[in-house]
C-alpha positions in Angstrom: 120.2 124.6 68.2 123.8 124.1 66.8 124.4 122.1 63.8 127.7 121.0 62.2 129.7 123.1 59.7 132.4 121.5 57.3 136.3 121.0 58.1 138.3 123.7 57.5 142.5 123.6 57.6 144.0 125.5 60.1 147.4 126.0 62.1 149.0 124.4 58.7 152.4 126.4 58.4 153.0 127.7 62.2 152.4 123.8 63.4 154.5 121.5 60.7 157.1 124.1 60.2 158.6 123.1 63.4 157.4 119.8 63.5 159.6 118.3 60.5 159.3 114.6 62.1 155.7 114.5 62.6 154.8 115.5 59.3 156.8 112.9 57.7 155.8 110.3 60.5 152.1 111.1 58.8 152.7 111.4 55.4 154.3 107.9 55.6 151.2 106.5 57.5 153.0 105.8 60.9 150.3 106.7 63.2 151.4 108.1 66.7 150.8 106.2 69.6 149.8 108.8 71.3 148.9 112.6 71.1 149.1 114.7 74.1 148.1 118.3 74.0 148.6 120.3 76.6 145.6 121.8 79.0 145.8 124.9 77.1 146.6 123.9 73.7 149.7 125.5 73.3 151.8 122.3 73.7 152.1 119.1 71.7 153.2 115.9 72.7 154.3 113.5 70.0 154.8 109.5 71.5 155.6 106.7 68.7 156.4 103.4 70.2 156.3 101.6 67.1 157.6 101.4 63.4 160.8 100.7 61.8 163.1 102.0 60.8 162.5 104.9 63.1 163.3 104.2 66.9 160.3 105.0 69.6 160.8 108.7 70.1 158.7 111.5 72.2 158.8 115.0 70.8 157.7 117.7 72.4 157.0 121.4 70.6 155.2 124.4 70.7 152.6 124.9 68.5 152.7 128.5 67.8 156.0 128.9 67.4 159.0 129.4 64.4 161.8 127.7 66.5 163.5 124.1 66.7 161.7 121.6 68.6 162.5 122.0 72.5 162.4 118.2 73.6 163.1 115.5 71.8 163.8 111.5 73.1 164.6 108.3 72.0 165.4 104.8 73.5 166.8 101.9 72.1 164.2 99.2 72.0 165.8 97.1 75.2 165.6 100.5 77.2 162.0 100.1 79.1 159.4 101.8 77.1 157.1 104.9 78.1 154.0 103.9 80.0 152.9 108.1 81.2 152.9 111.8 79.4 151.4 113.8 81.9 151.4 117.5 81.9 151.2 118.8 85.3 150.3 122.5 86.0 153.4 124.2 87.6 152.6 126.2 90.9 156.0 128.7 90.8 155.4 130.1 87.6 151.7 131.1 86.8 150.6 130.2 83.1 153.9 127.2 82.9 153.6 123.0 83.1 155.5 120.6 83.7 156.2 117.1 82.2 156.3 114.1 83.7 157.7 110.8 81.8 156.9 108.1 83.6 159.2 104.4 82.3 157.9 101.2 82.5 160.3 100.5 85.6 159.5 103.4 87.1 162.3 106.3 87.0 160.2 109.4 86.1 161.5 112.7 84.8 160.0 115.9 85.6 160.4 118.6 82.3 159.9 122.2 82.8 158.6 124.2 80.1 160.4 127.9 80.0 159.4 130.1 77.6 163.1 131.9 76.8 164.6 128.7 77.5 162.0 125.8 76.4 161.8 122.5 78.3 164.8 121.7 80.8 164.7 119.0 82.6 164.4 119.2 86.3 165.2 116.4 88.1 165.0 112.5 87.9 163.1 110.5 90.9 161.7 106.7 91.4 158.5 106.4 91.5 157.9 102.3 93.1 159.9 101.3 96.0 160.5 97.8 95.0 163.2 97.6 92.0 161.8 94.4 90.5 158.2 96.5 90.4 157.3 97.7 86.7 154.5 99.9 86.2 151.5 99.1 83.4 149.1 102.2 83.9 149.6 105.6 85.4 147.5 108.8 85.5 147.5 112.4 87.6 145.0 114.0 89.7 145.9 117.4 90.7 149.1 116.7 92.4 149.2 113.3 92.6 150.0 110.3 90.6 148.4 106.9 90.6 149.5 104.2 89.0 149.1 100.1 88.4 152.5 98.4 89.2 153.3 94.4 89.1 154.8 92.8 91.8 156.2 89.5 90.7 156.8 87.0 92.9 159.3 86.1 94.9 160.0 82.5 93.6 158.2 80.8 90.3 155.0 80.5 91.8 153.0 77.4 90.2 149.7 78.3 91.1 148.5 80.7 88.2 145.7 82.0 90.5 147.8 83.4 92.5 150.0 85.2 90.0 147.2 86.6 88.8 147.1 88.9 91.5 150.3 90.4 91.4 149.5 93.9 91.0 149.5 97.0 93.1 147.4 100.4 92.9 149.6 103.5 94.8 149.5 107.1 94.9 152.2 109.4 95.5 152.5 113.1 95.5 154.6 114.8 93.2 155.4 118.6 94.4 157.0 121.3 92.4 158.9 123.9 94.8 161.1 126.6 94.0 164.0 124.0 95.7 162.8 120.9 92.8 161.1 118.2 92.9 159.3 116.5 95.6 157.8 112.9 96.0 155.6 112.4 98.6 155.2 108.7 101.0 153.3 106.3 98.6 149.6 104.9 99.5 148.5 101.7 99.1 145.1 101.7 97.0 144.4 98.2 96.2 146.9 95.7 96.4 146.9 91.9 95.2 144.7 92.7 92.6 144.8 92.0 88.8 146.0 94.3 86.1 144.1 97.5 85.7 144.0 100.7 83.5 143.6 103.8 85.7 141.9 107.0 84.2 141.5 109.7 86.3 138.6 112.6 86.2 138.6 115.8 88.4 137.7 114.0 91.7 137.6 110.3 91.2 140.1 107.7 89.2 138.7 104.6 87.4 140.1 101.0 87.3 139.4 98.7 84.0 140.2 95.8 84.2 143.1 95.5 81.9 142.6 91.8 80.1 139.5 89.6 80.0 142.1 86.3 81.2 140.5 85.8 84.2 136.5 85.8 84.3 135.6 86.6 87.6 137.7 90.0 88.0 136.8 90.9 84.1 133.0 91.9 84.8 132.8 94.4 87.1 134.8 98.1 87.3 136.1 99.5 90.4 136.0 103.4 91.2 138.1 105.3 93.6 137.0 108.4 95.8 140.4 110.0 97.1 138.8 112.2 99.2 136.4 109.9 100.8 139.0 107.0 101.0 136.4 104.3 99.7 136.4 102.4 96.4 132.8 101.4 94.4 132.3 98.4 92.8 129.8 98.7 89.5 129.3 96.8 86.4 127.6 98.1 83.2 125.0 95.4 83.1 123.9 96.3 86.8 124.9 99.8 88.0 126.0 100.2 91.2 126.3 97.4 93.5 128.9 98.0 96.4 130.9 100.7 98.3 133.5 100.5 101.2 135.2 103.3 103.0 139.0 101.9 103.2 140.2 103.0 106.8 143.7 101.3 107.0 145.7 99.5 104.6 145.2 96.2 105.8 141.3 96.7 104.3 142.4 97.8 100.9 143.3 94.0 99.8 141.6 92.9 96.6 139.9 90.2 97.9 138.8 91.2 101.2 137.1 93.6 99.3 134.9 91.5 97.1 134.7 88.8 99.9 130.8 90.0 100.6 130.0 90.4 96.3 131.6 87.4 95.1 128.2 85.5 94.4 126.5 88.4 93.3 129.1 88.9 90.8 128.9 85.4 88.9 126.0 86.0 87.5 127.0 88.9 85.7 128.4 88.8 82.3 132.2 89.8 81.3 132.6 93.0 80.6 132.7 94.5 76.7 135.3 97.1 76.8 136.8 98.3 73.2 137.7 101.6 74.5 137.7 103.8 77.5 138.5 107.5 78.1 137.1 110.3 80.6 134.3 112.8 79.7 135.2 116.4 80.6 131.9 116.1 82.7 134.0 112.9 84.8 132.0 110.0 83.5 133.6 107.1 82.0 133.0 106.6 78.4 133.1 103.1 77.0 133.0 101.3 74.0 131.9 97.9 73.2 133.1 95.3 70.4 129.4 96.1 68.9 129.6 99.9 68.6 127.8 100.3 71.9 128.8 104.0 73.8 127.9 104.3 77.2 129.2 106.1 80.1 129.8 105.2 83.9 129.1 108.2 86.3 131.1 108.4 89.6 128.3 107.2 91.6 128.4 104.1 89.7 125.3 104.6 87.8 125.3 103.1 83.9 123.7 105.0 81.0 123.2 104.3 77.3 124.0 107.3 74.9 124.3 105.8 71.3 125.0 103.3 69.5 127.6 103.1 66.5 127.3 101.6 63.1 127.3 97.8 63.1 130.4 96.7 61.1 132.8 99.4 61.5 134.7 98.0 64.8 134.6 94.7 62.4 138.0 94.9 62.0 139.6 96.3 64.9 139.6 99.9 63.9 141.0 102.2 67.1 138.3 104.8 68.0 139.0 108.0 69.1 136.8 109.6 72.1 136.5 113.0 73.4 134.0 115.2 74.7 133.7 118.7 74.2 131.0 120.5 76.3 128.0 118.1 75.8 129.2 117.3 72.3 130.7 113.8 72.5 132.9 113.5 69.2 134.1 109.8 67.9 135.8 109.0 65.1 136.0 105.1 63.8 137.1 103.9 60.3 137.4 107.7 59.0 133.9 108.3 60.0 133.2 111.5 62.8 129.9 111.0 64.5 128.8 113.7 67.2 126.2 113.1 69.5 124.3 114.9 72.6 125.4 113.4 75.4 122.5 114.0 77.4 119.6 113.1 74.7 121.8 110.6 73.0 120.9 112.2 69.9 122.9 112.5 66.3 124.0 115.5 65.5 126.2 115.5 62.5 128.3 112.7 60.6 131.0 113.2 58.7 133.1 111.2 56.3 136.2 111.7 56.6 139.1 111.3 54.1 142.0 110.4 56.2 141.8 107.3 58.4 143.8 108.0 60.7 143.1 111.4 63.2 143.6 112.8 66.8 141.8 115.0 69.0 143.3 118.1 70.2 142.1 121.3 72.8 141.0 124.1 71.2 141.5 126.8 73.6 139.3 129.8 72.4 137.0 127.7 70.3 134.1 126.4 72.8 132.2 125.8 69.3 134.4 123.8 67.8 136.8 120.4 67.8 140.6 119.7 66.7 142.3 117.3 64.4 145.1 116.1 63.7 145.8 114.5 60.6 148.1 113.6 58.1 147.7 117.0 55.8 147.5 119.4 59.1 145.6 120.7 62.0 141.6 121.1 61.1 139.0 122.4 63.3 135.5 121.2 63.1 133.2 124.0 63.9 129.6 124.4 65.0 127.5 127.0 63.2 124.0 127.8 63.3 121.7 127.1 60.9 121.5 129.7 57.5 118.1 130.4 57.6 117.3 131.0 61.6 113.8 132.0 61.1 112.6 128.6 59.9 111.8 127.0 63.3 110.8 123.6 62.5 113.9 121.6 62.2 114.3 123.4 66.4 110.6 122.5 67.4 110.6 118.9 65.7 113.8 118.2 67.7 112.6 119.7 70.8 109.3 118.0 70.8 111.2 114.8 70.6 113.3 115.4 73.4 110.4 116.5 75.8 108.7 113.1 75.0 111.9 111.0 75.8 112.0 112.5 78.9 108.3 112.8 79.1 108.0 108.9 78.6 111.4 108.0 80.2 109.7 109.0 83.9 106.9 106.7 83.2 108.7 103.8 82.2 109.2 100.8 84.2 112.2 99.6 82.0 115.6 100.9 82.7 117.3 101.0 79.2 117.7 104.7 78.1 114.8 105.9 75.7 116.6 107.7 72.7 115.1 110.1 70.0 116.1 107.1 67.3 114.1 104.7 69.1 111.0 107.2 69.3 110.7 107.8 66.1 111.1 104.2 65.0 108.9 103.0 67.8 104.9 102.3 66.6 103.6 102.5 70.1 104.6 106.4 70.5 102.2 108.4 68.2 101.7 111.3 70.2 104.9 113.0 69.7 105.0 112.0 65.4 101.4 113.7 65.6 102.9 116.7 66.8 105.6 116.9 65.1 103.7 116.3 61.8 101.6 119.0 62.5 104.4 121.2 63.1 106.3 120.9 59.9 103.8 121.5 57.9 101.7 123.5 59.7 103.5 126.8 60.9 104.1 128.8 58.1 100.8 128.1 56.6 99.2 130.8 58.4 96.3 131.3 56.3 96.4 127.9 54.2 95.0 124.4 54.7 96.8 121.9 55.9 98.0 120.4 53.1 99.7 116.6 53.1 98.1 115.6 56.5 96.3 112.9 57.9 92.9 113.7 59.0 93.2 112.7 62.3 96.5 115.0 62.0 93.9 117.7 60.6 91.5 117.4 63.4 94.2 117.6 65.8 95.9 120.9 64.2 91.9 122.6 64.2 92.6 121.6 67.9 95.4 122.9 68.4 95.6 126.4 66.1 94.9 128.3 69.0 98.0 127.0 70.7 100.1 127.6 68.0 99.2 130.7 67.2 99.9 131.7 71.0 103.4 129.7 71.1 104.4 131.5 67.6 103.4 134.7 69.4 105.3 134.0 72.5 108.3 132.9 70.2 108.0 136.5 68.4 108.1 138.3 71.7 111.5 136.7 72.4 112.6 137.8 69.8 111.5 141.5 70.2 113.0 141.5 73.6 116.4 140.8 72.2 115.9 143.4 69.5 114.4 145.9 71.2 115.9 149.1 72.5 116.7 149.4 75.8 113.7 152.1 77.1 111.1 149.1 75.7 112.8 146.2 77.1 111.2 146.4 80.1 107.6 146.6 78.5 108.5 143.5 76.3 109.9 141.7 79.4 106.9 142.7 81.3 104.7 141.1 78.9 106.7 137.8 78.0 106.9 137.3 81.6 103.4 137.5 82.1 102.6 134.7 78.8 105.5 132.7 80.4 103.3 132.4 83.9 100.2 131.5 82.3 101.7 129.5 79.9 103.2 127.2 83.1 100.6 127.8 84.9 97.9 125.7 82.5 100.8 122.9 82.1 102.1 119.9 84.1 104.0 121.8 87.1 107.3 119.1 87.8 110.5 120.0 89.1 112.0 121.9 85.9 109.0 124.3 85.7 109.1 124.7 89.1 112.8 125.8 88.7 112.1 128.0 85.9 109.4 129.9 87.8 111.9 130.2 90.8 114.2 131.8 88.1 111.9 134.1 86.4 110.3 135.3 90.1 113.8 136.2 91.0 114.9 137.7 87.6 111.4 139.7 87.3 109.9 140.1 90.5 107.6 143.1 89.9 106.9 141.5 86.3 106.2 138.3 88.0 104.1 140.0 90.6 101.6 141.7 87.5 101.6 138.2 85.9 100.1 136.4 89.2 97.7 138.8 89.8 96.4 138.7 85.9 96.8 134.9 85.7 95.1 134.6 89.2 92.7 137.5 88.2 93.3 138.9 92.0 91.2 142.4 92.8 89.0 143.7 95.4 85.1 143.9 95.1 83.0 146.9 96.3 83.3 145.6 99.8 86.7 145.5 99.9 87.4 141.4 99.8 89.9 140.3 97.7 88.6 138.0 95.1 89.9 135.9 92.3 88.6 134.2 89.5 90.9 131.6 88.5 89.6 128.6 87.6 90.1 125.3 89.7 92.6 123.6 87.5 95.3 127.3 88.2 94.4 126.9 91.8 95.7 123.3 91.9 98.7 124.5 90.3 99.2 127.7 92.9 98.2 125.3 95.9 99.6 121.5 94.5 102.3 120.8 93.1 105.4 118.7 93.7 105.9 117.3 97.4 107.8 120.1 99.9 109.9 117.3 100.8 111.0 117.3 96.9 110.9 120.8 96.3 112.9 122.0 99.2 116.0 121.2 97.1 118.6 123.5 95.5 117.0 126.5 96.5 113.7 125.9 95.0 110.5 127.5 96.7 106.9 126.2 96.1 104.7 128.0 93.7 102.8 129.2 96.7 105.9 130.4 98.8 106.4 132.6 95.5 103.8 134.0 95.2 103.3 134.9 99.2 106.6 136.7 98.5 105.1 138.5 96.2 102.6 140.0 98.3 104.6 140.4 101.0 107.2 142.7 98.8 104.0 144.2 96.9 101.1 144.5 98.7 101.5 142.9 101.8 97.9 144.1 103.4 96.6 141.7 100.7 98.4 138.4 102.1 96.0 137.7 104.9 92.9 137.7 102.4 94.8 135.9 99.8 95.7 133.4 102.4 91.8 133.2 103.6 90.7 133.3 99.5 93.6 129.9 99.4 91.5 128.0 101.9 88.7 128.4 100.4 89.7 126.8 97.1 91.2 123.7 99.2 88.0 123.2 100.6 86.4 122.8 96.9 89.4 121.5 94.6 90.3 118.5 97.5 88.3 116.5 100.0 88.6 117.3 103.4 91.8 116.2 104.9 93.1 114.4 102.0 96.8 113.6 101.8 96.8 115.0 98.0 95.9 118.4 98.9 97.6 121.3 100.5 96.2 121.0 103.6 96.9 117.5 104.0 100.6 118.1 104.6 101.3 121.5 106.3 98.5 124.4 106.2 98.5 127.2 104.3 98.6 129.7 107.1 102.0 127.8 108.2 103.6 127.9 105.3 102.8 131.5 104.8 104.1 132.4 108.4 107.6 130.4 107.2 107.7 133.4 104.0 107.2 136.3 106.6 109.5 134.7 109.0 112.5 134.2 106.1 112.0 138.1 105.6 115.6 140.0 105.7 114.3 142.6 108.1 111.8 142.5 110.9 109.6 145.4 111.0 106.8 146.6 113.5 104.2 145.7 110.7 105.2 141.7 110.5 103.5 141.7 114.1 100.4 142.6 112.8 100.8 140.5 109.8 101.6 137.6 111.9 98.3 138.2 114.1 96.0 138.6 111.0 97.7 135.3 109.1 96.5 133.2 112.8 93.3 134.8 112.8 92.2 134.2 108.9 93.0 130.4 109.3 89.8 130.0 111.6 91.6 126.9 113.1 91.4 126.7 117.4 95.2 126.7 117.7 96.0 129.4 115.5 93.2 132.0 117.0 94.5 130.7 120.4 98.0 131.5 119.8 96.5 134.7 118.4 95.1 135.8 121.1 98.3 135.1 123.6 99.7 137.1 121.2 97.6 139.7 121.8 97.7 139.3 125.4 101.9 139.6 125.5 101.3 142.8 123.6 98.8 144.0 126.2 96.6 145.2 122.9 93.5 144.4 125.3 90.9 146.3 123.0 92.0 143.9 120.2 91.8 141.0 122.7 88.1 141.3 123.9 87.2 142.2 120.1 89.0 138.8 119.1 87.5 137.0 122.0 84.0 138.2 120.9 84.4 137.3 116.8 86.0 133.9 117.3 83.7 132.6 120.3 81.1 132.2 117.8 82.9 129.5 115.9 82.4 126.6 118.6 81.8 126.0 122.1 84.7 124.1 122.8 87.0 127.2 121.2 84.6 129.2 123.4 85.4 127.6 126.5 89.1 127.8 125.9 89.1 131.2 124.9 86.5 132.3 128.1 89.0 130.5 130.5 92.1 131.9 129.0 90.7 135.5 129.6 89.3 135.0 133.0 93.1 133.5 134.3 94.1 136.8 133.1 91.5 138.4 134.9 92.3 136.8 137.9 95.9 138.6 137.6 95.5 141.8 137.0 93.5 144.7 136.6 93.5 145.4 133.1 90.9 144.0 131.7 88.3 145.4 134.0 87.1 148.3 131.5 86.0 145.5 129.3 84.3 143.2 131.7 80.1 144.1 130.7 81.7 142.6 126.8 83.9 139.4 128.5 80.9 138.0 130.6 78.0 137.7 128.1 80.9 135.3 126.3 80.4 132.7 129.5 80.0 129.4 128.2 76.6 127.6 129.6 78.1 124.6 131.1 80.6 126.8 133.5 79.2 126.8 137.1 79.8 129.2 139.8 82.3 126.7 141.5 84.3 126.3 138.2 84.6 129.8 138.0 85.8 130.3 141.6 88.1 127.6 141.5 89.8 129.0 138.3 89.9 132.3 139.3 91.8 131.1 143.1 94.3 129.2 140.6 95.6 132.4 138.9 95.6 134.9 141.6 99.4 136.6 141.7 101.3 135.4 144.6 101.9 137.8 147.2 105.0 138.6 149.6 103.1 140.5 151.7 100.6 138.7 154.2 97.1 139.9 153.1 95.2 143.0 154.3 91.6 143.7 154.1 92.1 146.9 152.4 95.4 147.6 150.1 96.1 151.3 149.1 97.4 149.9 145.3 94.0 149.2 144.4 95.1 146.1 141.8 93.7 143.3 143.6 90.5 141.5 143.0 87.7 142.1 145.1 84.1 139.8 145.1 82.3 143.0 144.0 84.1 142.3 140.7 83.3 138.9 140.4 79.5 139.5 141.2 77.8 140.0 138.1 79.1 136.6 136.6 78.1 134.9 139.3 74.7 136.1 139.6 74.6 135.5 136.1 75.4 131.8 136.5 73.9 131.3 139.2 70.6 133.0 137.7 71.1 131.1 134.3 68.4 127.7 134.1 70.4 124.4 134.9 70.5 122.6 131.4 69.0 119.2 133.1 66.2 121.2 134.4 65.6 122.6 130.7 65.7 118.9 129.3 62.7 118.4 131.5 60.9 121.7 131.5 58.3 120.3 129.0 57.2 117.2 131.0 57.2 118.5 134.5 54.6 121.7 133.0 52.4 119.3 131.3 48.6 119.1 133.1 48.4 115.6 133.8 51.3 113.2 134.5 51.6 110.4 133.7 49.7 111.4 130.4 46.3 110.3 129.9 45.6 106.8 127.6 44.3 107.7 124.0 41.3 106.1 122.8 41.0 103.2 120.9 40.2 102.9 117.7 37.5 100.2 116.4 
């Protein structure tokens, strides 16, 4: 785990040397408007729109450089202002940008940065079409801009609804050529719709609502997919509630769009937006009038991260936002929080001693943030903790985080369960139980537990020998990454082996699943030794493989998630792993593992049930799948194909065994097959007897083997059954039948004889039903004496 360090100055001289005017514009506490680095740092963009007696200027410089600033420019205040900085990555010169400065009435000039030169400007286009437009909001995506233009009316319009939506939503492509500048046709996004602030992320481009003036347009957000064409409606308070695929222009109106939500959407409340900006990850990050950050994901989906110190948006302090990996950094009222973005959890906060700061990229740093203040550049770095060896800060952390998300899956609410609301919470005493024990437990090796509760000491007794094997397992990881390279594979061989077993005995869900996928691809021949010791897999005297794992391990190997679940992002079911295994290891072992799997079905689940293994696809099947997603097909997956149908016992599989068999013309292994399996059940007898007698009636190649294939005649076949099945399967001849044939291959009566005389010679089964009456002396039997 990361933590925090402390501020320290940097970039001091080689960044305020050339910037003379943004130094003094700090030092005299005229915050910037806005800050724009560029993608890779290098670049700074200076906007100040307001603050006498200096006019609204943009400067633009290099940060790592001695020289003059390249681009400077001023307006008088009539002039329209700036509404867009956007750098733009250049596609004629590798490593360059260009600037685009985009006025409020829409001329736009494009800047190219060269580094012998510095920025020249390249040309000077029109973004809207209409001249009265004047744009409000514009971003880029790739190379494209959108933007939120007003249309006013024609005429003084009185009805107020209806000037309301004046606004239009375009995009247009802006191409950079060897030749200049390029705009491409403009696209109509929305149109008569109210204001809104468009942010863009790396596929998709918010809308927020500008103003809260108008309360039925102010509590919802629309997204855009450019891509896909379509436009998502979702609201914070809900989530997602709508999506439409625009196909033409005529379907991109504002109010044809909500026509089908309009009464859903009444009965939401007005949106609470202090301040937006876009994640690096592409969600929308908002803040709330009462410190409340959450984020909007693409899909539409709404989710809590934290929540900000009451008072300190009190009076209207700006807040900066900006995420760096899954660090999200905000600074309110001279106060830097960071928080995980996925746990929602605090990480560090700082007080700062300048009010006023910006964000900037710090290329080269991933473990660290940017500011800009009034004194200089500082970065804000992540270090890890001084004394790495004590785990406990790690473990407490990490045990509540499992039992967020632990809890979180078995919640019926939908608010977001954070580690602050854990540990505050009375109804959650699991995870302050274990995290007691853990602080004061670890490095007391050979002390009592000293400052406990006794339940907390009962449960530590419990749990000692856990600890003691997760302290060991956290020692081996650490001799793996110490250890020289000819005993790495000895450590990894072991750690792989504790990591399996230590799975193994816990709750198998999709991210251990995962993890075993990993390790079983990382460390096959490791992961192989670890199965067979966690399964305890070896062959007896006889030669049967046996196992003696108990019946909770065998849920785990067999169980686990649904297919229909796991069968997603690659992942492969415990079991498909481990048939792998075998089949890259010791493949002659797969058909008695298979065989040893069904055995344990029968006695961890009922018959049939929908819980078990076998109550979805059997075990045979889904072994066949692993063999048939081999690379290579080899002579031997024939014969392990044969002996995976045979080992399930089941009627269909020895069947399709046995025409297996048959299309290999292995007739030795047929009669052998037909003889084992026959014994199972009559009606499997019966369908393997007549199956083998069609054949019979073919050809001539089962006739070595006919004294074995008649004793397997099933009792309630008669001599006309026979006949008649044996005059369906005869070969069709071209030739008009002769009494005598010189090939010798067809079937002749004398063959057929000693069935027949042995059905015909075999008791009729009615006659045996009343063999006992019809042999008794007397009939009907004689009256027994009464008793007096």
């Amino acid at each position: 785990m990361k933590r925090a360090g402390t501020l320290r100055q940097v970039f001091l001289v080689c960044d305020f040397s050339r910037g003379h005017w943004l130094r003094e514009l700090l030092c005299r506490g005229e915050e910037p408007s806005h800050v724009q680095p560029s993608p890779d740092g290098q670049h700074l963009l200076v906007l100040q729109k307001k603050g006498p007696p200096s006019l609204p200027r943009v400067v633009a410089f290099q940060r790592h450089s001695i020289a003059g600033a390249d681009l400077e420019r001023s307006w008088q205040p009539p002039q329209p202002a700036i509404v867009g900085l956007l750098f733009l990555q250049s596609p004629v010169i590798l490593g360059s940008w260009v600037l685009a400065m985009v006025w409020e009435h829409g001329r736009t000039e494009v800047w190219h940065f060269v580094v012998s030169v510095g920025w020249q400007l390249l040309q000077t286009l029109e973004l809207c079409q209409g001249a009265r437009a004047r744009i409000v909001s514009v971003c880029s995506q790739g190379a494209s801009l959108v933007w939120c233009e007003e249309r006013p009316p024609l005429g003084a319009h009185s009805d107020i609804s209806k000037c309301a939506f004046r606004f239009c939503v375009c995009a247009r492509a802006l191409e950079v050529g060897e030749q200049g500048v390029r705009l491409g046709t403009v696209r109509i996004v929305l149109h008569n719709s109210p204001e809104y602030q468009v942010l863009a992320s790396p596929q998709h481009i918010f809308l927020v609502p500008a103003a809260a003036g108008f309360a039925t347009t102010s509590k919802f957000l629309l997204i855009w997919h450019p891509e896909t064409a379509k436009l998502t409606i979702t609201a914070p308070s809900a989530g997602f509630i709508h999506s439409k695929v625009l196909h033409s222009t005529s379907e991109s109106d504002f109010r044809k769009l909500l026509l089908g939500s309009v009464g859903l959407l009444s009965g939401f409340a007005l949106l609470d937006i202090h301040t937006s900006a876009v994640s690096n990850s592409g969600g929308l990050l908002l803040v709330s009038t009462k410190g409340a950050v959450n984020v909007v994901e693409p899909d539409g989906t709404h989710r809590h991260i934290f929540d900000l110190e009451r008072g300190s948006l009190a009076q209207g302090s700006p807040v900066r936002l900006k995420t760096f990996g899954s660090i999200l950094a905000c600074v309110v009222a001279g106060v830097l929080y960071l928080v995980n973005q996925n746990s929602g959890r605090l990480i560090e906060k700082e007080v700062l001693s300048m009010k006023e700061v910006h964000f900037l990229e710090s290329p080269g740093e991933e473990d660290g943030i940017q500011l800009l203040t009034q004194a200089g550049i500082y970065s804000f770095s992540f270090s890890k903790p001084e004394d790495s060896s004590r785990p406990e800060p790690c473990l407490v952390e990490m045990v509540f985080e499992e039992a967020c998300r632990y809890y979180q899956r078995r919640s019926l609410s939908s608010s977001k369960l954070t580690v602050e609301k854990l540990k505050k919470g009375g109804a959650f005493q699991a995870p302050v139980a274990l995290a007691a024990i853990l602080q004061h437990s670890l490095h007391q090796k050979q002390k009592p537990a000293r400052g406990l509760q006794d339940t907390y000491a009962k449960l530590l007794n419990t749990m000692s020998l856990e600890l003691q094997s997760y302290m060991s397992l956290e020692l081996l990881k650490t001799c793996v990454v110490c250890a020289p390279e000819n005993e790495v594979e000895s450590y990894c061989n072991e750690l792989v082996e504790q990591e399996v077993s230590r799975i193994l005995h816990s709750d198998m869900d999709k991210d251990n699943l995962a993890y075993l996928n990993s390790v079983f691809t990382s460390f096959p021949k490791a992961a192989w030794k670890a199965t067979r010791s966690c399964l305890q897999l070896q062959q007896n005297g006889d030669g049967l493989l046996v196992a003696r794992a108990t019946p909770e391990v065998w849920k785990k190997v067999l169980g686990g998630p649904p297919l229909e679940e796991v069968g997603q992002n690659g992942m492969v079911p415990l079991f498909e792993l481990i048939c792998t295994s075998f089949l890259r290891f010791k493949p002659k072992w797969l058909p008695s593992f298979v065989e040893l799997t069904q055995q344990y079905v029968s006695i961890s689940w009922a018959y049939s049930s929908k819980e078990g293994p076998e109550g979805r696809v059997p075990l045979y099947k889904r072994a066949l799948g692993v063999l048939a997603r081999k690379n290579k097909h080899s002579e031997g997956d024939d014969e392990m194909e044969l002996e995976l149908l045979l080992c399930s016992k089941r009627p269909k599989a020895v069947l399709q065994a046995l025409h297996l068999l048959i299309h290999l013309k292995r007739w030795q292994r047929v009669v052998e097959v037909a003889e084992k399996f026959s014994k199972l059940s009559p009606l499997l007898n019966k369908e393997i007897f007549t199956t083998l007698l069609a054949e019979f009636a073919q050809h001539r190649e089962l006739d070595p083997y006919l004294d074995r294939l008649w004793p397997l005649c099933p009792a309630e076949l008669t001599a006309s059954d026979i006949l008649t099945l044996v005059l369906q399967h005869l070969p069709c001849s071209q030739e008009d039948p002769v009494p005598f044939s010189s090939e010798g291959n067809h079937l002749t009566v004398g063959l057929l004889k000693p069935l027949l005389q042995r059905v015909v010679q075999r008791p009729n089964v009615q006659d045996e039903m009343y063999l006992d009456a019809l042999q008794s002396p007397t009939f009907p039997p004689p009256t027994p004496p009464r008793e007096h």
